[in-house]
N, C-alpha and C positions, 0 to 999 in steps of 0.2 A: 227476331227481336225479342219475342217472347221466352226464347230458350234463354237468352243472353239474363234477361232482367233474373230471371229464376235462377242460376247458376249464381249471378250477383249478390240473390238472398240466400241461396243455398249454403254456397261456403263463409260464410263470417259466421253464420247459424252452426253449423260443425264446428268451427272453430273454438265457439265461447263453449259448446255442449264437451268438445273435447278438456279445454282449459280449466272446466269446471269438477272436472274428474281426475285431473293430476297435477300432483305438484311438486316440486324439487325439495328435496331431503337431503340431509347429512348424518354421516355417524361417524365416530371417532371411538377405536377401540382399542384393545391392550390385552395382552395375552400372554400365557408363558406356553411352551411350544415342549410337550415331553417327549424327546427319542424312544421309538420301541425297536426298529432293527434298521435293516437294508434291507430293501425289496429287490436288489436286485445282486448278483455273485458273479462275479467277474476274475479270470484267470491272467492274474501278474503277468504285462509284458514288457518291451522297454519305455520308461518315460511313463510308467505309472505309478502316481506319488501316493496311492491307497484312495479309498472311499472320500468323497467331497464332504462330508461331515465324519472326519479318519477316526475319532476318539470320542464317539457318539456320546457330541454334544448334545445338552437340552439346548433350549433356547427361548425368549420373545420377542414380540413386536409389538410395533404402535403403526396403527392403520388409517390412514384420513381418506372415507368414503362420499363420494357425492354422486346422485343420480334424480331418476324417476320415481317417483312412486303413485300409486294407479288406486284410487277409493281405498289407499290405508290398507291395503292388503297384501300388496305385488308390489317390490324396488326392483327394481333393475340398477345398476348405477356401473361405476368404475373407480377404483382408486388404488393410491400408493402406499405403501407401505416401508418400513427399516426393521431390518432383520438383526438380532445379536446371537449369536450360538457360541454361547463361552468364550468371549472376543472374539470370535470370524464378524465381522460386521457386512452388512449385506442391505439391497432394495427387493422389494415387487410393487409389480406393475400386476391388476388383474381385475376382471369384472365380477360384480354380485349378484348374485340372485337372489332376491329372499322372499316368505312366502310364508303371510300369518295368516288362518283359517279361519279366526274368530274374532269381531270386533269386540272384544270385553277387555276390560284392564289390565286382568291377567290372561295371554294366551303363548300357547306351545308356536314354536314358528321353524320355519326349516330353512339350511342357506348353501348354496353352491356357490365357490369361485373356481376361477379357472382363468391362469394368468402366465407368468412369467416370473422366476427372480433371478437373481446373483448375486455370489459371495465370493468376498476378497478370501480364501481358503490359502492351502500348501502350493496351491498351481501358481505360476507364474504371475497372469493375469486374472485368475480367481475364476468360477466355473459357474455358468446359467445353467439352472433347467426349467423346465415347464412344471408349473404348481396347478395341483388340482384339491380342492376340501369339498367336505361333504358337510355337516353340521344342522346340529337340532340345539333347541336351547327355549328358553321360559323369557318371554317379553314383559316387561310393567311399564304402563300406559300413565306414567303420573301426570300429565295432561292431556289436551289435542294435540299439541306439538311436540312433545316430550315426553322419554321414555327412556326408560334403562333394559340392556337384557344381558343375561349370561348363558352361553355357548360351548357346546363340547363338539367332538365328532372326529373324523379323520380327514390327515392333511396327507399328499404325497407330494414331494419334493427332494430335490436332492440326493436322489436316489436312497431315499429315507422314506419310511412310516411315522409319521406324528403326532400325538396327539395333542389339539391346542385345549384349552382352557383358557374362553376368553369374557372380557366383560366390556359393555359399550354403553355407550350414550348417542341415542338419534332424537335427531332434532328439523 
């Protein structure tokens, strides 16, 4: 009986200690997305209509993120995004990672995603690949809750090298 009563106090006690340590976040971002090559070279067969971005488009996006975030330091999250690459229009689906070192107003931060997209292209039905970024970028803290940042770094996708330039609002 006595394990019982303790276990009863134990967990709502983690609970609030947990809840008081994290809390749901948003960011919404926007980016232009610059072409540097193909990372990858492929030998013409039949039924292939050239490279999934053939006439190395640039491109942007707009990004709607929503997750965890852990004592203002670590988000985790997942979101969606719309792709334009010189009209190819397109989605991604992908998670974030992001990861600020320093609670001061202004600090450096660093962001991984790693997801999914697809683009209405030359194909048929238009061609998915799997996206991966790496990115660094300068955070402004204009309140507790708010904050602006702007972001560089490398994107792979689409059997492309990218590099975005992007600017956000979390909230």
């Amino acid at each position: 009986m006595k394990r019982i009563l303790l276990i009863l106090f134990f967990i709502p006690t983690v609970i609030i200690s947990v809840n008081a340590q994290i809390d749901c976040k948003s960011k919404v971002e926007t980016g232009f997305l610059g072409y540097q090559y193909n990372i990858v070279d492929i030998d013409a067969g039949p039924g292939w209509k050239g490279y999934n971005l053939d006439n190395e488009q640039n491109g942007i996006d707009i990004n709607v993120i929503h997750g965890l975030s852990f004592k203002d330091k670590f988000m985790a999250a997942i979101g969606l995004g719309y792709l334009n690459f010189e009209g190819i229009h397109g989605f991604s689906v992908f998670t974030d990672i992001e990861y600020l070192p320093f609670d001061t107003r202004i600090t450096p931060f660093i962001n991984l995603k790693a997801g999914y997209n697809h683009i209405w292209n030359q194909y048929e039905k238009g061609k998915g690949s799997p996206l991966g970024e790496l990115g660094a970028g300068i955070h402004y803290k204009t309140s507790k809750n708010l904050g602006i940042y702007l972001q560089s770094g490398f994107l792979f996708t689409q059997q492309a090298l990218l590099i975005p330039i992007r600017i956000g609002v979390n909230f």
